[in-house]
PDB file of N, CA, C, O and CB in Angstrom:
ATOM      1  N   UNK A   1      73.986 -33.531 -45.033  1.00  0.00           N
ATOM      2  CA  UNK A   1      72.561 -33.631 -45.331  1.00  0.00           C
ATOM      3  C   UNK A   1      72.062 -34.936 -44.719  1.00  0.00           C
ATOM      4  O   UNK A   1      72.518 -36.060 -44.931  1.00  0.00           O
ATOM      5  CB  UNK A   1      72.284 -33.578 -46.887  1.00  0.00           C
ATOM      6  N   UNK A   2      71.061 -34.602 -43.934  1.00  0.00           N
ATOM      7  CA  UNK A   2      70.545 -36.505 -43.507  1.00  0.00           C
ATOM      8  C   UNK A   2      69.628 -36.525 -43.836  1.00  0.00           C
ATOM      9  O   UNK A   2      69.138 -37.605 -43.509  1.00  0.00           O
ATOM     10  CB  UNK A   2      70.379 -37.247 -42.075  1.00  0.00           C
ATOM     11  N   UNK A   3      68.949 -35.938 -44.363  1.00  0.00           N
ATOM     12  CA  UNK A   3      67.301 -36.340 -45.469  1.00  0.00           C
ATOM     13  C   UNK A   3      66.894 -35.042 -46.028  1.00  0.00           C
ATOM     14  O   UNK A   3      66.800 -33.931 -45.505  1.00  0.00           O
ATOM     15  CB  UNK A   3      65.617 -36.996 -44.453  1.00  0.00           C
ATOM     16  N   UNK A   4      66.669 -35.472 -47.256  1.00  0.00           N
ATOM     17  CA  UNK A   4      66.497 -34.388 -48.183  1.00  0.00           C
ATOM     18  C   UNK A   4      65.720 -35.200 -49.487  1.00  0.00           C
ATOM     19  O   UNK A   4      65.517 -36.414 -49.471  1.00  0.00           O
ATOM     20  CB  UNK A   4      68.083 -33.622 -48.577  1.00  0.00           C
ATOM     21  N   UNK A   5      65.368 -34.389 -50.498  1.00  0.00           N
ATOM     22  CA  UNK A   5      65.094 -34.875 -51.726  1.00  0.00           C
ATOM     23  C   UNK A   5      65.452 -33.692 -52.826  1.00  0.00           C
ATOM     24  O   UNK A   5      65.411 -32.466 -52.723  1.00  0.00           O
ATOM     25  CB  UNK A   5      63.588 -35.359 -51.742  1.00  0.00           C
ATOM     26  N   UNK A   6      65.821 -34.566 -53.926  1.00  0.00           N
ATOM     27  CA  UNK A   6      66.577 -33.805 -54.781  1.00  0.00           C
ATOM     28  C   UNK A   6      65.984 -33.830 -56.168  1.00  0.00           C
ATOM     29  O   UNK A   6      65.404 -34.842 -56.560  1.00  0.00           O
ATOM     30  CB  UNK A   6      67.955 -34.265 -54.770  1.00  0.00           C
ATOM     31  N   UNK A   7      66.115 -32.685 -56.980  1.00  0.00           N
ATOM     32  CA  UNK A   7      65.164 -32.839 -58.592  1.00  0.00           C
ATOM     33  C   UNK A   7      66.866 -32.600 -59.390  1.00  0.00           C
ATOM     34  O   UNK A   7      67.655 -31.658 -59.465  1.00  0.00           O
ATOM     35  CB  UNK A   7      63.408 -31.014 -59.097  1.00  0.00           C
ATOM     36  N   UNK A   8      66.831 -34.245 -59.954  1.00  0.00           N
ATOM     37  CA  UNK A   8      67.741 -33.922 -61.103  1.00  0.00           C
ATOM     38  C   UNK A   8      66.906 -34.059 -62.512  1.00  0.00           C
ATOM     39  O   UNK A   8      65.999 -34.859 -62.740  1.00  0.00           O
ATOM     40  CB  UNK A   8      69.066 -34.972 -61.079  1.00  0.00           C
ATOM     41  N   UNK A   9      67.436 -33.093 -63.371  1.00  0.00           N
ATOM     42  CA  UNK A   9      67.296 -33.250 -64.841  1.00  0.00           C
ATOM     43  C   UNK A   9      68.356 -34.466 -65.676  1.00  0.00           C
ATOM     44  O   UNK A   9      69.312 -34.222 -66.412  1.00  0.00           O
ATOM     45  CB  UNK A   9      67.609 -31.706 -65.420  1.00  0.00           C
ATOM     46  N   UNK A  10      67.792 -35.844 -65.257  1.00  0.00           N
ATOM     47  CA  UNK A  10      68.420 -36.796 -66.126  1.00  0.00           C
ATOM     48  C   UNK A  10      68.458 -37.073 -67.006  1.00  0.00           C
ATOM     49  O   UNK A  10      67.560 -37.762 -67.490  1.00  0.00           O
ATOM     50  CB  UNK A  10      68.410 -37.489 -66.064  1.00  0.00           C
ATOM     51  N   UNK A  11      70.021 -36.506 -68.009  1.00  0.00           N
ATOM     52  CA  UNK A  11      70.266 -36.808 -68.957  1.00  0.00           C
ATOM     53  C   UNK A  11      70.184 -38.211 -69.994  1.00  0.00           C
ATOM     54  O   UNK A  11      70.754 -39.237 -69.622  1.00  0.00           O
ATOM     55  CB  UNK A  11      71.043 -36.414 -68.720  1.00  0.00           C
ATOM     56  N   UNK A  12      69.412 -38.179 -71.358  1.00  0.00           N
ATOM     57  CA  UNK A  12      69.395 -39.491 -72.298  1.00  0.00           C
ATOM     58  C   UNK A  12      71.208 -40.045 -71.913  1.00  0.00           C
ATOM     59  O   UNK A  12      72.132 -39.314 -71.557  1.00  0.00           O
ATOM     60  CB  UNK A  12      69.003 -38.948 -74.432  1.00  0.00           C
ATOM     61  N   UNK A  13      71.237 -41.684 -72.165  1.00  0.00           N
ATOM     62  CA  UNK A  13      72.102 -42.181 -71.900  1.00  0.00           C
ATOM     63  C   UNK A  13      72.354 -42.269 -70.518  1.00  0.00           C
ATOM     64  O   UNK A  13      73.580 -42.278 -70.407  1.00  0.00           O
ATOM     65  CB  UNK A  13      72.844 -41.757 -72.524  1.00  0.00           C
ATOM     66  N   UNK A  14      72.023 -42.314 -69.812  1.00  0.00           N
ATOM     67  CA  UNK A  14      72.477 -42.151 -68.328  1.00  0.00           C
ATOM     68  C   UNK A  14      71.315 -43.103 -67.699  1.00  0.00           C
ATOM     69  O   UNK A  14      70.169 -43.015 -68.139  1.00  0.00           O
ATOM     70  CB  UNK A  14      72.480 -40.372 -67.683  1.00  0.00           C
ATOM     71  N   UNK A  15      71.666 -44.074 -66.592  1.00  0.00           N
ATOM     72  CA  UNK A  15      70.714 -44.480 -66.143  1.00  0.00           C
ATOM     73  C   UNK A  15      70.326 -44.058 -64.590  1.00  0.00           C
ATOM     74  O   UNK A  15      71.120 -43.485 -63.844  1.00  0.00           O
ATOM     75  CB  UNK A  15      70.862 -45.700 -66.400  1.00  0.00           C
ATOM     76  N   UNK A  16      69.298 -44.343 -64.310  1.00  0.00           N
ATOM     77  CA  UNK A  16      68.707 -43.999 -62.575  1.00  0.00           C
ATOM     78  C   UNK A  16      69.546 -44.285 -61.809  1.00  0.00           C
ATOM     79  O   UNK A  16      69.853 -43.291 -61.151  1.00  0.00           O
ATOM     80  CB  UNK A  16      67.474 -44.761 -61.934  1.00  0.00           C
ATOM     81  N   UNK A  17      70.245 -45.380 -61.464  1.00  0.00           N
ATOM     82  CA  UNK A  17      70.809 -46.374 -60.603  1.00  0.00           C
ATOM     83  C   UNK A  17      72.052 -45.488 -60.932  1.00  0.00           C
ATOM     84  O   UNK A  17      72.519 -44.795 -60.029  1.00  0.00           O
ATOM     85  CB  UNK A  17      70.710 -48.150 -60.946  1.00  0.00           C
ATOM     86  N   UNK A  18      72.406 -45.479 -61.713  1.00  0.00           N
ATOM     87  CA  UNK A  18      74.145 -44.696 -62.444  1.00  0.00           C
ATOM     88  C   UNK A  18      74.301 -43.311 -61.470  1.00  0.00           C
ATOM     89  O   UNK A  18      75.336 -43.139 -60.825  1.00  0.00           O
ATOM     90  CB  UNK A  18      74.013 -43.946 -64.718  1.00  0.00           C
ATOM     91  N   UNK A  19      72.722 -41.946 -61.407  1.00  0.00           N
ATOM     92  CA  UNK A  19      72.926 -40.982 -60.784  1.00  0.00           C
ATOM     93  C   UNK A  19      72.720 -41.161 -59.065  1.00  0.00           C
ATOM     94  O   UNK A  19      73.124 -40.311 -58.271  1.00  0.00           O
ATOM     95  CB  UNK A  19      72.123 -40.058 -61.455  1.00  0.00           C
ATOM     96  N   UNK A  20      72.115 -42.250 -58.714  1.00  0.00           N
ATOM     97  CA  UNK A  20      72.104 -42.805 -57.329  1.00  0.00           C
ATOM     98  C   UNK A  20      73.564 -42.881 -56.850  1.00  0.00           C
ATOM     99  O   UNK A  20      74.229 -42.303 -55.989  1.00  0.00           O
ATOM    100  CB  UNK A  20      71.403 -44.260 -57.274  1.00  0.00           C
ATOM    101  N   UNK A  21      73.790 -43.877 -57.807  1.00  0.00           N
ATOM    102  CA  UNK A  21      75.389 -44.271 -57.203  1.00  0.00           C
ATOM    103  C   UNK A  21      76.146 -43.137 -57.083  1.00  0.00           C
ATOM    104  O   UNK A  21      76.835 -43.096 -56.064  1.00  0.00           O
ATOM    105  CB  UNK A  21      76.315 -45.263 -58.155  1.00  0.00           C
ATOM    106  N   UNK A  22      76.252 -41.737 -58.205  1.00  0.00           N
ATOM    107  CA  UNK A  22      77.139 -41.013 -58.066  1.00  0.00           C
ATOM    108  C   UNK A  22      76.559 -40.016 -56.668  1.00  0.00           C
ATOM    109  O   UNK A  22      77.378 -39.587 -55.855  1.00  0.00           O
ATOM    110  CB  UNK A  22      77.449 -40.371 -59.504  1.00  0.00           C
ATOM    111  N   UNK A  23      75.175 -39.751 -56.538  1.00  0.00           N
ATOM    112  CA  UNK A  23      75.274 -39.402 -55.325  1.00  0.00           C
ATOM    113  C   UNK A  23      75.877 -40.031 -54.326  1.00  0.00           C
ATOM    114  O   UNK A  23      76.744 -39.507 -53.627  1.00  0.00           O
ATOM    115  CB  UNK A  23      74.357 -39.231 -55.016  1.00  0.00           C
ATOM    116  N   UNK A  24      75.419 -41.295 -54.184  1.00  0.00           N
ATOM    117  CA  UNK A  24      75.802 -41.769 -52.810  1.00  0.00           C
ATOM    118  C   UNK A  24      77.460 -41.778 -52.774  1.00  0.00           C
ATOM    119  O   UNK A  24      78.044 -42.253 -51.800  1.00  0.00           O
ATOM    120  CB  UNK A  24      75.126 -43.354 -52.505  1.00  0.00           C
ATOM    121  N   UNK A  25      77.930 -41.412 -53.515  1.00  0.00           N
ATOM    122  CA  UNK A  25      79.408 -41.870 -53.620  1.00  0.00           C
ATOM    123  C   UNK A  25      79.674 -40.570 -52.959  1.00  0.00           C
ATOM    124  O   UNK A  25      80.511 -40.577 -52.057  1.00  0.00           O
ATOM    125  CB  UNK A  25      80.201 -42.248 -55.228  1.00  0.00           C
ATOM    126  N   UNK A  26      78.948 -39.184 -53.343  1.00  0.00           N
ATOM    127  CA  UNK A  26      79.513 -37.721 -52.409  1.00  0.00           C
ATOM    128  C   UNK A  26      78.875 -37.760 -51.070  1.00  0.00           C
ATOM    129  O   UNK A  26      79.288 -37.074 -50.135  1.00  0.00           O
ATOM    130  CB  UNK A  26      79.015 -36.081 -53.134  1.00  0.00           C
ATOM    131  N   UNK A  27      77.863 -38.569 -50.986  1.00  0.00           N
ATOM    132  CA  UNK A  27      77.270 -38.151 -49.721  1.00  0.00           C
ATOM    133  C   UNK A  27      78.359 -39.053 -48.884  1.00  0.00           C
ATOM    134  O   UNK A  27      79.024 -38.518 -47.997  1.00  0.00           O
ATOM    135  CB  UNK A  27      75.476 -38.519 -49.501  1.00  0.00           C
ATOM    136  N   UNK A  28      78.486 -40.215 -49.150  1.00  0.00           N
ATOM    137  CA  UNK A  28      79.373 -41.227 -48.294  1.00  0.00           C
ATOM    138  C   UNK A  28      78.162 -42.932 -48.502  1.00  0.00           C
ATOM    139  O   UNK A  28      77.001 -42.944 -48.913  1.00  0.00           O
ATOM    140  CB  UNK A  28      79.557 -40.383 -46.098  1.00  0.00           C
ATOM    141  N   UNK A  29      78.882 -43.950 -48.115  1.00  0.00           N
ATOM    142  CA  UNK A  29      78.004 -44.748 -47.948  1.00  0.00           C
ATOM    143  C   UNK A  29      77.337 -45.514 -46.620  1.00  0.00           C
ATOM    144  O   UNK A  29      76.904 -46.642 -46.385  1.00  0.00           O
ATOM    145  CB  UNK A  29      78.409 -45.402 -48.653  1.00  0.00           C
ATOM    146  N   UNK A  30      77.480 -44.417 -45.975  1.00  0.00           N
ATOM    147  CA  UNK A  30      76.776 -44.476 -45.003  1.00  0.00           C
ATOM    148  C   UNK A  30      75.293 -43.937 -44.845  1.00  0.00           C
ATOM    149  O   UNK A  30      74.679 -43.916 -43.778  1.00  0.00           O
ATOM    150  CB  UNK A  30      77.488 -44.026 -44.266  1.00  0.00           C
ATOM    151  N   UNK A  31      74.852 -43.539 -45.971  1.00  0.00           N
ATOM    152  CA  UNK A  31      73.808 -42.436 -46.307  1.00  0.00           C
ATOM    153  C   UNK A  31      72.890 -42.980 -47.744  1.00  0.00           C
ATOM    154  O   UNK A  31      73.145 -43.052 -48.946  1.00  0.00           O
ATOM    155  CB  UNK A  31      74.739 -40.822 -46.641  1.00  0.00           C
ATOM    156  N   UNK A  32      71.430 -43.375 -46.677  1.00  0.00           N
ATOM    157  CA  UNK A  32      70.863 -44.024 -47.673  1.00  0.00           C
ATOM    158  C   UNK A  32      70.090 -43.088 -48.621  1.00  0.00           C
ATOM    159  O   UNK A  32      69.461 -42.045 -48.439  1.00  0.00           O
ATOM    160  CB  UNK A  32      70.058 -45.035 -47.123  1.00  0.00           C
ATOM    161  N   UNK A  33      70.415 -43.970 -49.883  1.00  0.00           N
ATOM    162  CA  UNK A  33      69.620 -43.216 -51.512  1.00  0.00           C
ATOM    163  C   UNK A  33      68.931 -44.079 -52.257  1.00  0.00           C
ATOM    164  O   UNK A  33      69.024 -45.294 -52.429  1.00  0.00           O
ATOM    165  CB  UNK A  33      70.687 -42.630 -52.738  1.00  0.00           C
ATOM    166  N   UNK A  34      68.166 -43.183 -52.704  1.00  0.00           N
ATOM    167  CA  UNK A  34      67.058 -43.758 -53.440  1.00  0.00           C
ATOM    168  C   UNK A  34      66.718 -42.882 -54.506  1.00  0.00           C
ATOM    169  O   UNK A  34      67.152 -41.736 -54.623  1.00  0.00           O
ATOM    170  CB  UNK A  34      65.878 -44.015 -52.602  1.00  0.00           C
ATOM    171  N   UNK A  35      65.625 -43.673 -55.581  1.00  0.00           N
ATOM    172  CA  UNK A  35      64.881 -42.600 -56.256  1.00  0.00           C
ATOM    173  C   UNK A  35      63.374 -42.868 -56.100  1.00  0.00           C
ATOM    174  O   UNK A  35      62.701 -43.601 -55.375  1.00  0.00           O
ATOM    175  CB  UNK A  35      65.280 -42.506 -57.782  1.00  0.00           C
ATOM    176  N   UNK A  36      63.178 -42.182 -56.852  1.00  0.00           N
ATOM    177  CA  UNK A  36      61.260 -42.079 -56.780  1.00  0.00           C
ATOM    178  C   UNK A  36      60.375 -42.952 -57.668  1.00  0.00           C
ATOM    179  O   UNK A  36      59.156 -43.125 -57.686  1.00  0.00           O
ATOM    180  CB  UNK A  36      60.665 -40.517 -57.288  1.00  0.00           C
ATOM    181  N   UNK A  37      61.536 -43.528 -58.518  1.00  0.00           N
ATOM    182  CA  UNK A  37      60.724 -44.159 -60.009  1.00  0.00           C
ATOM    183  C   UNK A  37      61.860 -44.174 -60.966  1.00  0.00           C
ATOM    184  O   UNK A  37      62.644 -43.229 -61.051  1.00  0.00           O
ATOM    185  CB  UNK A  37      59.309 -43.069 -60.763  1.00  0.00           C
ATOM    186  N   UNK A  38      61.956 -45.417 -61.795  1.00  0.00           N
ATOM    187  CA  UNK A  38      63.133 -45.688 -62.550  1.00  0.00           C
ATOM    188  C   UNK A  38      62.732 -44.587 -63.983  1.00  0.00           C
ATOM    189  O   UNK A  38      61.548 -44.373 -64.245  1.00  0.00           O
ATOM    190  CB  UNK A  38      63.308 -47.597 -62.895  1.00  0.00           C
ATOM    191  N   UNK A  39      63.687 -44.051 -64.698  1.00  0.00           N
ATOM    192  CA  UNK A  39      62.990 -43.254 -65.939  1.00  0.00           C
ATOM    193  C   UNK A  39      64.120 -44.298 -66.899  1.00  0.00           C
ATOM    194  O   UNK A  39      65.278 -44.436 -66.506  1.00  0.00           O
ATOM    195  CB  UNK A  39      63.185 -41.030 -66.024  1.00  0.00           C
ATOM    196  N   UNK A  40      63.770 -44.785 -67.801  1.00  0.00           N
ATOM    197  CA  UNK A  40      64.582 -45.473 -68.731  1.00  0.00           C
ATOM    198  C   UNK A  40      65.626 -44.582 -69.486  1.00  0.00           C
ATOM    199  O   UNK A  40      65.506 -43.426 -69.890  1.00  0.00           O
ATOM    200  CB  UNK A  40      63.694 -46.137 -69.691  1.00  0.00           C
ATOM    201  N   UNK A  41      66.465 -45.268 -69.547  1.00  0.00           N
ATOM    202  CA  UNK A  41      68.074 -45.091 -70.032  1.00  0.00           C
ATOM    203  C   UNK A  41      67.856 -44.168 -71.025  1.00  0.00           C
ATOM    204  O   UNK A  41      68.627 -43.217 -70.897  1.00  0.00           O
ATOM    205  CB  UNK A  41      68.946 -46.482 -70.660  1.00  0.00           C
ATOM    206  N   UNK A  42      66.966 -44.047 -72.152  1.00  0.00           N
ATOM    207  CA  UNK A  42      66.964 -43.532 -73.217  1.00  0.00           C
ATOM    208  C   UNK A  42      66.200 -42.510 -72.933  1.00  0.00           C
ATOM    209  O   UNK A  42      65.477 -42.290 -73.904  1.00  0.00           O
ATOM    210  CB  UNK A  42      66.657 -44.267 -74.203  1.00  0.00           C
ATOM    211  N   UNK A  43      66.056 -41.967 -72.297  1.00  0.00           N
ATOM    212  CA  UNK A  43      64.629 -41.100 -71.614  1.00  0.00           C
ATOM    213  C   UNK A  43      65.531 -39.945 -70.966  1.00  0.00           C
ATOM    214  O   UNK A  43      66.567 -40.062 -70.312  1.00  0.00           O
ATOM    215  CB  UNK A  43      63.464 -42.131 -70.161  1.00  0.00           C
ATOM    216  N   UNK A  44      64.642 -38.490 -71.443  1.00  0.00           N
ATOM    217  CA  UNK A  44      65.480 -37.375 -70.327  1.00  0.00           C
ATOM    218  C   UNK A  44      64.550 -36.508 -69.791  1.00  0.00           C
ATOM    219  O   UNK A  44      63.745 -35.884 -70.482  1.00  0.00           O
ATOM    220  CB  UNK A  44      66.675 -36.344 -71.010  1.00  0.00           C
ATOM    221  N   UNK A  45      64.653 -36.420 -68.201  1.00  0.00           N
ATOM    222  CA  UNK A  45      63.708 -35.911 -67.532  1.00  0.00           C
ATOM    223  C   UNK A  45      63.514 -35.254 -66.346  1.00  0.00           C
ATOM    224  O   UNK A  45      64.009 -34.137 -66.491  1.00  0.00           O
ATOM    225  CB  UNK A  45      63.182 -36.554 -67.490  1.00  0.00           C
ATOM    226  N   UNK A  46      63.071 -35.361 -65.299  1.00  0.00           N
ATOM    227  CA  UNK A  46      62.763 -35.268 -63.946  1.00  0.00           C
ATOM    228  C   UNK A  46      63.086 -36.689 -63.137  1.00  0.00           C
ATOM    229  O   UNK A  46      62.424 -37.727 -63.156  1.00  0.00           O
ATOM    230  CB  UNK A  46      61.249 -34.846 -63.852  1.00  0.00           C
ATOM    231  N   UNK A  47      64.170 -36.433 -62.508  1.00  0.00           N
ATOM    232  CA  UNK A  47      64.202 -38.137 -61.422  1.00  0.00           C
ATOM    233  C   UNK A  47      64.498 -37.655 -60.026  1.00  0.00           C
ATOM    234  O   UNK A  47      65.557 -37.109 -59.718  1.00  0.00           O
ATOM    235  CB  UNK A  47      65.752 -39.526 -61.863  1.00  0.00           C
ATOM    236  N   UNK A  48      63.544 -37.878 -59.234  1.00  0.00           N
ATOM    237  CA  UNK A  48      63.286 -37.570 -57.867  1.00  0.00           C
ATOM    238  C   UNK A  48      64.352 -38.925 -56.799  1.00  0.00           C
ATOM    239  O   UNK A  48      64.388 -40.135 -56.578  1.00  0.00           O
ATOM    240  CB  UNK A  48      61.293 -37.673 -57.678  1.00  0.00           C
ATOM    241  N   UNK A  49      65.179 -37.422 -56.376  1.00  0.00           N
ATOM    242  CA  UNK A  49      66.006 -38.248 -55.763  1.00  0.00           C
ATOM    243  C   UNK A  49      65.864 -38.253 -54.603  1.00  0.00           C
ATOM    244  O   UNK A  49      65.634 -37.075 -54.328  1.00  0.00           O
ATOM    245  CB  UNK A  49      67.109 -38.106 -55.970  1.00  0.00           C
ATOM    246  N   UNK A  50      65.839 -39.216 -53.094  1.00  0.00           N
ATOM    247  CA  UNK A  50      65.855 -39.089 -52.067  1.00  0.00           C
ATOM    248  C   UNK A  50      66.513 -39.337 -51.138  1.00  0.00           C
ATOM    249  O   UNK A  50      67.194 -40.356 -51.252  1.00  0.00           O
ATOM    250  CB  UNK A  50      65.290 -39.267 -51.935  1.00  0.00           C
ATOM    251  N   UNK A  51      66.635 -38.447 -49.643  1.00  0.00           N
ATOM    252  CA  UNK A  51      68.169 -39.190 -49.160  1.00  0.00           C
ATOM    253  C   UNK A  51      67.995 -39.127 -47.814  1.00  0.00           C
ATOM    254  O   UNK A  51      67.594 -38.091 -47.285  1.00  0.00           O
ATOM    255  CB  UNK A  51      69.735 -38.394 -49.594  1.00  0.00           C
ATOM    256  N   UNK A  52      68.313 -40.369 -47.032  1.00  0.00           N
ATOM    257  CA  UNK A  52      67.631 -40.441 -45.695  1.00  0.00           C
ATOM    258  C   UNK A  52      66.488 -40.880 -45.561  1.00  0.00           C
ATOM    259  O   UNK A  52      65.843 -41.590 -46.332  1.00  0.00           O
ATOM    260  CB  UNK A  52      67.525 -39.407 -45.134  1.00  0.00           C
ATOM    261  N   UNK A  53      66.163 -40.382 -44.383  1.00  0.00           N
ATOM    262  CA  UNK A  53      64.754 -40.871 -44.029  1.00  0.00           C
ATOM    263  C   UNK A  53      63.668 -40.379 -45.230  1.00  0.00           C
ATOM    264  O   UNK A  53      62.527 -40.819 -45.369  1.00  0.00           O
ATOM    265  CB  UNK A  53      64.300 -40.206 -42.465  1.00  0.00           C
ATOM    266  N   UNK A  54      64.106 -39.693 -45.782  1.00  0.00           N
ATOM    267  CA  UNK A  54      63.049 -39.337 -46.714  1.00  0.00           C
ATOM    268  C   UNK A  54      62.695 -40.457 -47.775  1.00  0.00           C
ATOM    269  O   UNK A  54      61.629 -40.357 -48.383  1.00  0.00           O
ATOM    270  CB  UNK A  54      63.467 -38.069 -47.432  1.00  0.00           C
ATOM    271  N   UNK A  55      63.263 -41.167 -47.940  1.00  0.00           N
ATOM    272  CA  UNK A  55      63.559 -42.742 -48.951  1.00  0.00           C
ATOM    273  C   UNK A  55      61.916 -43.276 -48.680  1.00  0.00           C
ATOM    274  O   UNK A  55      61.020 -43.528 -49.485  1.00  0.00           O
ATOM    275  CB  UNK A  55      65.179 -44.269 -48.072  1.00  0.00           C
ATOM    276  N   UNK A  56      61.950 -43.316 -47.501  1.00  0.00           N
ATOM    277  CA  UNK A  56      60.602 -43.867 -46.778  1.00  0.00           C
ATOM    278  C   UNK A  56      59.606 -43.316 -47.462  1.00  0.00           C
ATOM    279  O   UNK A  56      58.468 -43.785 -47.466  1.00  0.00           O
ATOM    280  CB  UNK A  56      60.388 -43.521 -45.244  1.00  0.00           C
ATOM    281  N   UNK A  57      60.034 -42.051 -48.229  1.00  0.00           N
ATOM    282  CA  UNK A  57      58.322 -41.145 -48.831  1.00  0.00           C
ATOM    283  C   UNK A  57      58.440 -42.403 -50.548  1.00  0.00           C
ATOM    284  O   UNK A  57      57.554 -42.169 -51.370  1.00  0.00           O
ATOM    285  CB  UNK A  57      58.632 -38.196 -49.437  1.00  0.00           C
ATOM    286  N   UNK A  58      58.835 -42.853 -50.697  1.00  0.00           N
ATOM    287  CA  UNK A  58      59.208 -43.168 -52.147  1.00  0.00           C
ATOM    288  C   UNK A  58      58.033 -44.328 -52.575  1.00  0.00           C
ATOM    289  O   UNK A  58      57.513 -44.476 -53.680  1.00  0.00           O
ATOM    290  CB  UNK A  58      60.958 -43.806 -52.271  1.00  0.00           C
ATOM    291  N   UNK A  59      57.672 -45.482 -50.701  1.00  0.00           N
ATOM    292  CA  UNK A  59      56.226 -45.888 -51.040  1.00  0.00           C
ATOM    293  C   UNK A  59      54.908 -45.151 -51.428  1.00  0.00           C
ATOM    294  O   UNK A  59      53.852 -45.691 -51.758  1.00  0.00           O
ATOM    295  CB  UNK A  59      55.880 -46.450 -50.089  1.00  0.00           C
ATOM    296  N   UNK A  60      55.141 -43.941 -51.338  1.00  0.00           N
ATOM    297  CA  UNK A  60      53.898 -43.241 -51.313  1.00  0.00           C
ATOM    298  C   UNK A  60      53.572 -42.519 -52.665  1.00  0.00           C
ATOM    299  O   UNK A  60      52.530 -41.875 -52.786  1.00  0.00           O
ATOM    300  CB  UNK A  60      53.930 -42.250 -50.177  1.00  0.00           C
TER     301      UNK A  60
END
């Protein structure tokens, strides 16, 4: 995959940065990730994930 964006349902207890890392850990780290907006730790929801050039949409 070299740019894409992804809809996870993030689980309470779990943080943003926590499901970043586990992506980037399958994609490789050569492969930049991002999200769209931090959702707090205690919080379960929608977290817009992005990968590649698509990272770039995340100012917008």
């Amino acid at each position: 995959m070299s740019c894409g964006l992804l809809l996870v349902n993030k689980p309470r207890g779990v943080r943003s940065a926590a499901c970043v890392s586990l992506l980037r850990r399958h994609l490789g780290r050569g492969v930049k990730v991002g999200h769209g907006g931090t959702l707090d730790s205690t919080a379960e929801g929608l977290l817009i994930l992005l990968v590649g050039t698509a990272t770039r949409a995340s100012d917008m």
